[in-house]
N, C-alpha and C positions, 0 to 999 in steps of 0.2 A: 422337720423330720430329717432325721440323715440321709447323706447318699449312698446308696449301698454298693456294694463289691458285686460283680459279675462270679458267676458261679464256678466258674473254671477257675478262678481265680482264689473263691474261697478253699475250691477241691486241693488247688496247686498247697498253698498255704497251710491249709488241715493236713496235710501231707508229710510236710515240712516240718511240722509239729511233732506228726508223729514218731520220724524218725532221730529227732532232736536238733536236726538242722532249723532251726529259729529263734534269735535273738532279742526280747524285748527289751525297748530302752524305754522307759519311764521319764516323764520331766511335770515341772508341777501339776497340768492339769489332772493327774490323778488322783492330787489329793485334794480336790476339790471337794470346799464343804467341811472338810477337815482342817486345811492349814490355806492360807490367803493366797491368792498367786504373788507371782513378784510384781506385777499391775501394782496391785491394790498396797503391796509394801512403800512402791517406790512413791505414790502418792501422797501416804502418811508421813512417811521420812520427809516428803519436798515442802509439806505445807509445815512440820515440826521444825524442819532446820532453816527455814526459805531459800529453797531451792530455787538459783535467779534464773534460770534457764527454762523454756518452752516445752519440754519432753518430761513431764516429769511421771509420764508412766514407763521411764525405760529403768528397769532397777538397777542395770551394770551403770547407768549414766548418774543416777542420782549415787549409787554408794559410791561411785569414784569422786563424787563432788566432796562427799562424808572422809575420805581416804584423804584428801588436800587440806580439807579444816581444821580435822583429826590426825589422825595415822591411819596406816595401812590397817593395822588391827582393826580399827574403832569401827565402820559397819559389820565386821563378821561378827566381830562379840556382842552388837548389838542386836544382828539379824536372826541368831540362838539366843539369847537372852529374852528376847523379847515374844518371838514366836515358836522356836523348838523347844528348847529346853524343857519346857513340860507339856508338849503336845499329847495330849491322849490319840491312840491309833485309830483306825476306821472298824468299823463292824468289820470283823470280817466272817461272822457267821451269815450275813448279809451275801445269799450266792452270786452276786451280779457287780459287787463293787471287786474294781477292775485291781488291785493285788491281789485280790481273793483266786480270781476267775486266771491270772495268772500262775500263780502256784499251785493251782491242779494239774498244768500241763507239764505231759515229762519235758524237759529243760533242763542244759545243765546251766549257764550260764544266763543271769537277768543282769542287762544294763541301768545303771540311774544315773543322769544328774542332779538326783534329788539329794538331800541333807540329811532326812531321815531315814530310820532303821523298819519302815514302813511292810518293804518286799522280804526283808531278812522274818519279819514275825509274822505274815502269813506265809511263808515257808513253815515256820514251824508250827504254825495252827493248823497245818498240814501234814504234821507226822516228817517232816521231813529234818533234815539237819543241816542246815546253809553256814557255808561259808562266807565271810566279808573281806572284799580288799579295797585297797587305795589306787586310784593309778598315779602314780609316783613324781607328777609333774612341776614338783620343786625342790631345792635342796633340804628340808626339812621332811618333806614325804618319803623322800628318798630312801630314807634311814627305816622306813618303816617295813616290815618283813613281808617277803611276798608268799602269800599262801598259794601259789601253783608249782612253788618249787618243792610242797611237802605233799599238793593233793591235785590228785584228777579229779575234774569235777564232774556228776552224775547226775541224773538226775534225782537220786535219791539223796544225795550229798552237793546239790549247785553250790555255784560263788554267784555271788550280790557281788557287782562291781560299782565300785563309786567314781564317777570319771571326775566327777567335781568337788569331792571331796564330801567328809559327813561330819556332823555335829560332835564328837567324840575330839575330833583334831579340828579346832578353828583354822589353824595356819594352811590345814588341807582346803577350805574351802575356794570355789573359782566364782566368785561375786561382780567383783569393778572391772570395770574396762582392762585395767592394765594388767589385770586377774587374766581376762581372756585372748588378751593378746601373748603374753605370758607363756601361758597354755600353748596356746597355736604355734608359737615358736619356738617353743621343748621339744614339741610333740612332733613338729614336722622337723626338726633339725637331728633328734636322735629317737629313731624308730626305737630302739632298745627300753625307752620308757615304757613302751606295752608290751607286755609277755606278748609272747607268740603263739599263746591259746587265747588270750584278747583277740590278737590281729589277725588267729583263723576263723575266730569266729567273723569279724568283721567286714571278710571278705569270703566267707565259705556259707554261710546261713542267710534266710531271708529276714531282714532286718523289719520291727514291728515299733512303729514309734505312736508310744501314748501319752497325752498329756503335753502337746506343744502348740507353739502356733508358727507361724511360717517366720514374724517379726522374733522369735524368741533369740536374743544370743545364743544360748545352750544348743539350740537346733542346726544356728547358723554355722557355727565352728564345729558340732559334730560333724555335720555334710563338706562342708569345705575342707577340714583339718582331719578327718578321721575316713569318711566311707569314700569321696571322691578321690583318694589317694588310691585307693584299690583297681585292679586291673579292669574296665568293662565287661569285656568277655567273658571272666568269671563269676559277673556278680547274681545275683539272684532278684526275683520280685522280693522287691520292701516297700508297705504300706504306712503310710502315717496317718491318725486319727488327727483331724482337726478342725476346730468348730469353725464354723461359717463366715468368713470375716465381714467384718462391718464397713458399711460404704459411706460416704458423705449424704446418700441419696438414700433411702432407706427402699424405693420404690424396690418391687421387685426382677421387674428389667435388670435396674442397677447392678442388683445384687446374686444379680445370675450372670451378669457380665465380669463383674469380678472375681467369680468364682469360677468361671472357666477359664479365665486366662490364670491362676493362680494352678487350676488344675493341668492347664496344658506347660503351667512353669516347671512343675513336679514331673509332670511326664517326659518331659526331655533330660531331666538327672535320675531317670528311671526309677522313677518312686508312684505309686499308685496311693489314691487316698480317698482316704472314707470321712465325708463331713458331717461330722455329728460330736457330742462330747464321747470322754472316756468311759464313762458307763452305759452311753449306749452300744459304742463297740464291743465294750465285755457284756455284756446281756446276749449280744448275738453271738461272739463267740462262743460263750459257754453253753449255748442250745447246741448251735453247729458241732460242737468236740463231742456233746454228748452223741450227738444223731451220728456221727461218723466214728471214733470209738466203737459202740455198740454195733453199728452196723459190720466193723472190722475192717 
């Protein structure tokens, strides 16, 4: 069963919603069921390529192995080739799977470091019309046009940000190790790589992170390289969904022991979290926005 949010907490956050101050960032866990996590990539990759190394469920660690054999290219083109390229999308007439339960809420801006075009088309199964951009974090991205310099974004008109780039531009993607290291020291050495409607959202809205886990790269270097850069004082509650982690012990002791110290790790970088998967959080949100909406 998940752990749930305290009520004040879901009040503060429904709140936050409504006035558009909240930012969801997306990462694989969303499209669970849909498309594999990076787990389950980096393990096929390690056992196809033999992967010599003991980690082989880290996916930045086996495609950077794929990067050394090959090139740089050879895991991105492989990792769309293989599993995006013709991913079919998620129901999303299905009210509880968690883009769906997203793009009902006014928002103007959705974060992903996801690949897919997942959040950009229930926006539009939603009567809505989304914009897409890139965040610009290499010399080839760079070149690519920034849509905030022609649009504010609304919530009737949001931008889908790609922090890690999406399947349209392989060279955009942020995959291997040196992908993310990369990243981290663009980003941190020249602010100017994020618009300044990025970095207000970043540091002005309550941050909502679905579909990660605590071990995730993607989560690691957002928190490290992107939200802890922000002033304290100004920041807001930001929630992250994330499923239960697994212990050596499976006993349940164990595995409450792990989980509060995981939870008291998140409460000291001001993050508050709900354990459960992403569709259990979108099931309760999208009851809660209905009960509070209507209520007014």
């Amino acid at each position: 069963m998940p752990s749930a949010l305290d009520e004040n907490t879901w009040k503060t956050l429904l709140g936050r919603i409504r006035d558009g101050k909240c930012t969801p960032f997306l990462g694989a866990g969303a499209c669970h069921g849909v498309l594999p996590l990076g787990s389950d990539i980096a393990q096929q990759w390690a056992c196809k390529h033999d992967y010599p190394l003991d980690d082989c469920a880290d996916l930045a660690r086996v495609s950077q192995f794929l990067a050394v054999k090959h090139d740089p290219m050879f895991p991105k083109e492989e990792i769309l080739k293989q599993f995006f390229d013709n991913a079919a999308p998620p129901d999303f007439s299905d009210p509880d799977e968690p883009h769906r339960v997203l793009a009902c809420l006014p928002l103007p801006i959705y974060m992903t470091t996801n690949y897919d075009h997942f959040m950009t088309q229930a926006l539009e199964s939603q009567h809505k019309n989304p914009q897409r951009a890139l965040c610009r974090w290499n010399r080839f991205v760079r070149d690519q046009p920034c849509v905030f310099d022609e649009h504010d974004p609304t919530p009737e008109e949001p931008v889908v940000f790609h922090l890690h780039g999406c399947k349209d531009i392989p060279e955009s993607l942020v995959l291997t190790e040196d992908d993310y290291l990369d990243f981290l020291v663009n980003i941190s050495g020249d602010q100017h790589m994020l618009h300044p409607r990025i970095q207000k959202a970043l540091a002005g809205t309550s941050l909502l992170f679905m579909g990660y886990s605590l071990a995730d790269w993607d989560f690691r270097v957002l928190f490290r390289g992107l939200v802890m850069s922000t002033e304290s004082s100004l920041r807001r509650i930001s929630v992250t969904v994330q499923l239960p982690p697994m212990a050596g012990d499976d006993s349940d002791t164990t595995q409450e022991r792990v989980q509060s110290y995981l939870t008291e790790y998140f409460g000291q970088i001001q993050i508050l979290v709900y354990w459960g998967t992403a569709r259990q959080f979108a099931a309760e949100l999208r009851q809660r926005w209905e009960d509070f909406s209507h209520g007014g």
